[in-house]
N, C-alpha and C positions, 0 to 999 in steps of 0.2 A: 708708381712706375718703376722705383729702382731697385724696390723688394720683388716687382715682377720679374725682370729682366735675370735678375742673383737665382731667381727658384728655376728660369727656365735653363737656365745652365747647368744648375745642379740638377735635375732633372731627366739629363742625358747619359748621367750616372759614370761620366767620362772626367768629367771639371767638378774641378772643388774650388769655392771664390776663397780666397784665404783673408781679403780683405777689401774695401770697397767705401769710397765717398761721393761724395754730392753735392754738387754747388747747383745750387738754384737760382734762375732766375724769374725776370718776369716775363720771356718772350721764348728763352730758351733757359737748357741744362745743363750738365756735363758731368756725367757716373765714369770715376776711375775704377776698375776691378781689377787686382792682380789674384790670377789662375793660375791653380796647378793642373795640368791636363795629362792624364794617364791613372794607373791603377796598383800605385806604390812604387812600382818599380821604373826609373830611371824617368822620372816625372816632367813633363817640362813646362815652366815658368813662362806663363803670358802675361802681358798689360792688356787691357779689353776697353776702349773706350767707347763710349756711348754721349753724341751728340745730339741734343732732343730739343725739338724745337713743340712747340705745344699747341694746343689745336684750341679752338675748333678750324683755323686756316691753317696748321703748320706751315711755317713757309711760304704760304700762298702758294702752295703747292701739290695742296691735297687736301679731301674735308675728314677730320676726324681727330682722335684726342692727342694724339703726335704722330712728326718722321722724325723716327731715330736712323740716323748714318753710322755706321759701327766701325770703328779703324782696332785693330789686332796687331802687336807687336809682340816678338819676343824679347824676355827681359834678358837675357843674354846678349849684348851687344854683338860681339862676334856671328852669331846664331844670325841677329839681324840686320848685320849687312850683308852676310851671306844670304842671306831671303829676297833684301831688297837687287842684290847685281841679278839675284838669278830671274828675279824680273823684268829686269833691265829698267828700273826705280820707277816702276810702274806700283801702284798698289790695289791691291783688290778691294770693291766696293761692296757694300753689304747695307742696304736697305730696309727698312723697316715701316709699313704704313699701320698704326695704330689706329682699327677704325672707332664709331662712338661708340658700339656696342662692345668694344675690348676686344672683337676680332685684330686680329695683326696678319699682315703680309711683306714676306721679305722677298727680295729678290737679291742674288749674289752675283757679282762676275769676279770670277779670278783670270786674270792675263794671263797670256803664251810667255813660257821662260823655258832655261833650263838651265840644273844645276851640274858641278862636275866635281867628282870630289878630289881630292888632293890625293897625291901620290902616284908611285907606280904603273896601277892597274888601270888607271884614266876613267874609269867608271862617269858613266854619263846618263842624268836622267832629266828627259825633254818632255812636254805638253802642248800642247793648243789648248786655246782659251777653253777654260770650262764656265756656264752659266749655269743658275737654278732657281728654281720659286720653291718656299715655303709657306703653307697654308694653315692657319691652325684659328678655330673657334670653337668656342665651347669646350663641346667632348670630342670632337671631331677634327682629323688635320690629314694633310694630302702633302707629296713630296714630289718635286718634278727634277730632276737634276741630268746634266747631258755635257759628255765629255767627248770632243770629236778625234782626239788619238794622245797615248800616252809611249813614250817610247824610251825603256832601256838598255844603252850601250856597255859593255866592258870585253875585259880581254877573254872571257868566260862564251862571249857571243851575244846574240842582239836578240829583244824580245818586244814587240811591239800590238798594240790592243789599239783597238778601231773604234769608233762609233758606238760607246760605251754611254746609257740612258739609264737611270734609276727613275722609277715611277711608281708610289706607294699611297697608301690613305689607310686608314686609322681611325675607330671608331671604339671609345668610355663609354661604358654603363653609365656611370656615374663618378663623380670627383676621388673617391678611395680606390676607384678599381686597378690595379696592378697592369692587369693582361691586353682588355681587348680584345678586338676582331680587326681584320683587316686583311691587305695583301699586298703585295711588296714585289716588284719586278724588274728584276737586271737582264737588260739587254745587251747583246756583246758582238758588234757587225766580223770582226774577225779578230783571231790573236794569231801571231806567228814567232815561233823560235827559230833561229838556226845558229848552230855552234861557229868556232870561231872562224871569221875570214869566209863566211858563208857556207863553210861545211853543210851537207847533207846527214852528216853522222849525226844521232842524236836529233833530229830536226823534228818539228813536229807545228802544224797546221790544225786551224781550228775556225771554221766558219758559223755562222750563225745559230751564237749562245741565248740561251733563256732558261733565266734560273727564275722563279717564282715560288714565292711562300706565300700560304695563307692559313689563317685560325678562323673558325666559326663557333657558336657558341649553339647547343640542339640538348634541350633538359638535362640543364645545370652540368653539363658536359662539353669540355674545350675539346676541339678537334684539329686538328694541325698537320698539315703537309708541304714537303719541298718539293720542285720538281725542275731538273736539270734537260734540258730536251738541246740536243745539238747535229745542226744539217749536216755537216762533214769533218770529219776528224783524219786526220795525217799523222802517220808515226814512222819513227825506224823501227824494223822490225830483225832479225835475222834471214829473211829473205828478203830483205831491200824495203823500202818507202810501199809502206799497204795504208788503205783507207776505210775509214768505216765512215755509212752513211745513217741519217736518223737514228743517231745515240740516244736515248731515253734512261732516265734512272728518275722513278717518280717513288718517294717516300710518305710514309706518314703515321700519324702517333694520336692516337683517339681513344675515346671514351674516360676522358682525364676527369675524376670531379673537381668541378670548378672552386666551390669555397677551400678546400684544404691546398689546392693547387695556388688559390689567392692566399693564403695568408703564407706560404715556403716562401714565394718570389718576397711578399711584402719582407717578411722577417729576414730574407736573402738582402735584400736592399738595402734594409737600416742599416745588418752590420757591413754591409759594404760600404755605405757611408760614412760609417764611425771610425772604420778601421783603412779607408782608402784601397783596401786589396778584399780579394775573396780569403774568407775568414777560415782557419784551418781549427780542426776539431777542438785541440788541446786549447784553443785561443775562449772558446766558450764558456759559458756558466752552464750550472746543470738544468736550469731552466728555459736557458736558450736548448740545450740538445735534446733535452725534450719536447721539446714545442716540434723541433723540428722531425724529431722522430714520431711523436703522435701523427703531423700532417704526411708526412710521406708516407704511410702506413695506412693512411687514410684513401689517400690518392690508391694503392696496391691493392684497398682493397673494393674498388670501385672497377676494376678488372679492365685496365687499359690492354690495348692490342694496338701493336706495331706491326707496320704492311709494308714489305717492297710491290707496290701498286706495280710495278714494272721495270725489269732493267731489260734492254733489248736493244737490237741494231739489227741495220739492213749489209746482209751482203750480195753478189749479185746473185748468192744460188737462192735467195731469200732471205727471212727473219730469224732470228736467235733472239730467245724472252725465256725472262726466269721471274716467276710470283711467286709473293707467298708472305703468310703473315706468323705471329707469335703472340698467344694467350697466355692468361695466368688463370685458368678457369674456376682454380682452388683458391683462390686469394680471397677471395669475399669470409671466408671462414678461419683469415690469419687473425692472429693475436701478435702482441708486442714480442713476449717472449718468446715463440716460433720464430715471429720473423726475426728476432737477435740471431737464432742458432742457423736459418737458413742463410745469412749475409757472412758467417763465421764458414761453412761448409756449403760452398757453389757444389757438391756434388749430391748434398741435401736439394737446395735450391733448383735442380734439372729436374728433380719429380714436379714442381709445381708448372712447369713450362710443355704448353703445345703447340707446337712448329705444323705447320702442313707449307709446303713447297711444289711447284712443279715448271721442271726444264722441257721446254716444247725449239724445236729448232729443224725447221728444212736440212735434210739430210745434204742438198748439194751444197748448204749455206756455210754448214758445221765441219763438213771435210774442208772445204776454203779454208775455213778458219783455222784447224788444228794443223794442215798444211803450211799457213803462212809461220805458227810458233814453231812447230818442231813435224818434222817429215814421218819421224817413227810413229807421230801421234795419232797420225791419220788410219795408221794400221791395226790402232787399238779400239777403231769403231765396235767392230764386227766380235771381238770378245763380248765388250758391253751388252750386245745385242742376244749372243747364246748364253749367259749369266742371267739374264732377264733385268739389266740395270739400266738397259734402255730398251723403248717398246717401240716397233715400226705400226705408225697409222697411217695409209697411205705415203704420201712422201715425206711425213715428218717421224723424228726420233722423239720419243715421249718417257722422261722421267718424272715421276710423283715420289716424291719424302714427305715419311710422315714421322712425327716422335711425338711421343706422351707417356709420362708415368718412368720414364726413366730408358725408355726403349726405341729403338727408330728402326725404320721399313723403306726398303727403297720396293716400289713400284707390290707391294704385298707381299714382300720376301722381309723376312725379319734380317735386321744386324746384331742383335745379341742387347745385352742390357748398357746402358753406360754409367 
């Protein structure tokens, strides 16, 4: 149980247990872990207790092979009475149901506080209770966590986030596998800034966030995308407080081969572990930089492509959306030594890359828009349009870019080489 507990923290690739004992008894236990939590730099020192009571009754309070209650201090005293007033010596609880099968379920509540820091500037940061479930068996784990406002004050202005939900699940091949499938979803009821004493300058509004990731795995090939969707957006602009409505920015990054992509993170991992920080070149052996240059060369030449699925927004003259993605069509026939000389000369490295792009935008949407940046801008439509760098199709302006082999084309007009 107490070698489990050490490996799922290190695991998170955040905590390092630095040391850790065990007093056993017959009914119950008690694991002290002192944690370093960060990634070298400015680290901070935890005590991690773990009270277990053991099953098959834990407690009388549940059926299965323990409940552990977990208490978190920090080993800095100062640190931890500052934690405890800014809870108002409330602590947060952290539960753990070990079932018979080894499945575990936690569930956490951190209390409403808030901290203020010393000095001058009065800087103030506040919360409402946050709860959450963690779920994890076998190869499989799910994450439910839900924050109902976080709010920061200083003399700089006031920044406040709403009704903030993480909701994720996670799904192993198998016991070695690095990566994964899965999907992961932050939800965000509103954020609001405004500068100091409530200024409108600087201000900026942001209504219903969703950011979601996910990875799939389709012949021995990871696929992976983010995607940021937002109902209403608020800014200052040069002509006063403008809004955009159905902000989209949907990315993603496919056709990765999987085994060379598993053994980079693995080998990325270990020496993260060994070394507490991401490992810089010169820190290497020659076996380590190779390993790692045969896999990422391997990965380049399995011919990933990068897509903006969509960046777009609503204005009231209509839609603004710009796609488009980026190939390495030539990679499958890279060698080690090529690819040395193309990572030395990025202007070698553009021959290997194919962009195709295309700007589609409601002409009354587009005026709005370059109207609300800059007045002059609006005036510069109608050049683009006798140049042929934008194209009138009915009532939308239409740009296509294309580049390959070292040359790019807006809309079938060459630009020259680059």
């Amino acid at each position: 149980m107490a070698q489990t507990l050490e490996a799922q923290l290190e695991a998170t690739g955040y905590a390092q247990v630095k040391s850790s004992t065990y007093q056993r008894g017959l009914l119950s236990s008690t694991q002290t872990m002192n944690v370093s939590l960060g990634k070298g730099t400015q680290d901070v020192a935890l005590i991690v207790v773990n009270h277990i009571q053991h099953g098959p009754l834990p407690g009388l309070r549940a059926v299965g092979n323990a409940v552990i209650e977990t208490e978190i201090r920090f080993a800095d005293p100062v640190l931890q009475a500052r934690a405890e007033q800014a809870l108002g010596n409330r602590r947060p609880t952290i539960r753990t149901v070990v079932g018979l099968g080894g499945d575990t379920s936690t569930h956490l509540d951190i209390p409403a506080g808030t901290l203020t820091e010393e000095g001058d500037d009065g800087a103030a940061l506040s919360w409402q209770a946050m709860s959450g479930d963690i779920q994890s068996g076998g190869l499989k784990s799910s994450t439910r966590l839900n924050w109902p406002e976080l709010k920061i004050t200083s003399e700089g202005g006031t920044l406040t986030l709403s009704s903030m939900a993480l909701n994720g699940n996670a799904a192993r091949e198998n016991a070695e596998d690095p990566l994964g499938v899965g999907e992961q979803v932050l939800t965000l009821g509103s954020a609001a800034y405004s500068g100091p004493s409530g200024s409108s300058r600087d201000a900026l509004t942001l209504k219903d966030l969703k950011v979601s990731s996910s990875s799939t795995l389709r012949d021995d090939f990871y696929h992976g995308g983010v995607q940021y969707n937002i109902g209403q957006l608020g800014f200052s602009a040069p002509g006063g407080l403008q809004s955009l409505t159905n902000v989209q920015l949907h990315l993603s990054l496919g056709h990765l081969s999987r085994e060379p992509l598993a053994r980079l993170v693995k080998t990325l991992q270990t020496l993260g572990q060994q070394t507490g920080t991401v490992p810089e070149a010169e820190d290497l052996t020659e076996a380590q930089r190779q390993a790692l240059t045969d896999d990422a060369l391997a990965v380049l030449k399995g011919g990933p492509v990068f897509a903006i699925d969509r960046l777009s927004f609503t204005q009231p003259g209509g839609d603004i959306v710009l796609t488009g993605k980026a190939e390495l069509p030539g990679a499958s026939e890279l060698d080690a030594e090529t690819a040395h000389m193309l990572a030395s000369s990025p202007q070698l490295a553009l021959g290997l890359i194919k962009v195709q792009a295309q700007f589609r935008a409601a002409e009354p949407a587009l005026r709005e828009l370059l109207a609300t940046l800059s007045p002059k801008a609006a005036t510069s439509l109608e050049s683009l349009v006798e140049i042929g760098y934008l194209e009138r199709q009915d009532n939308e302006l239409i740009s296509n870019l294309a580049f390959g082999g070292g040359e790019a084309s807006i809309n079938g007009q060459a630009l020259g080489a680059f």
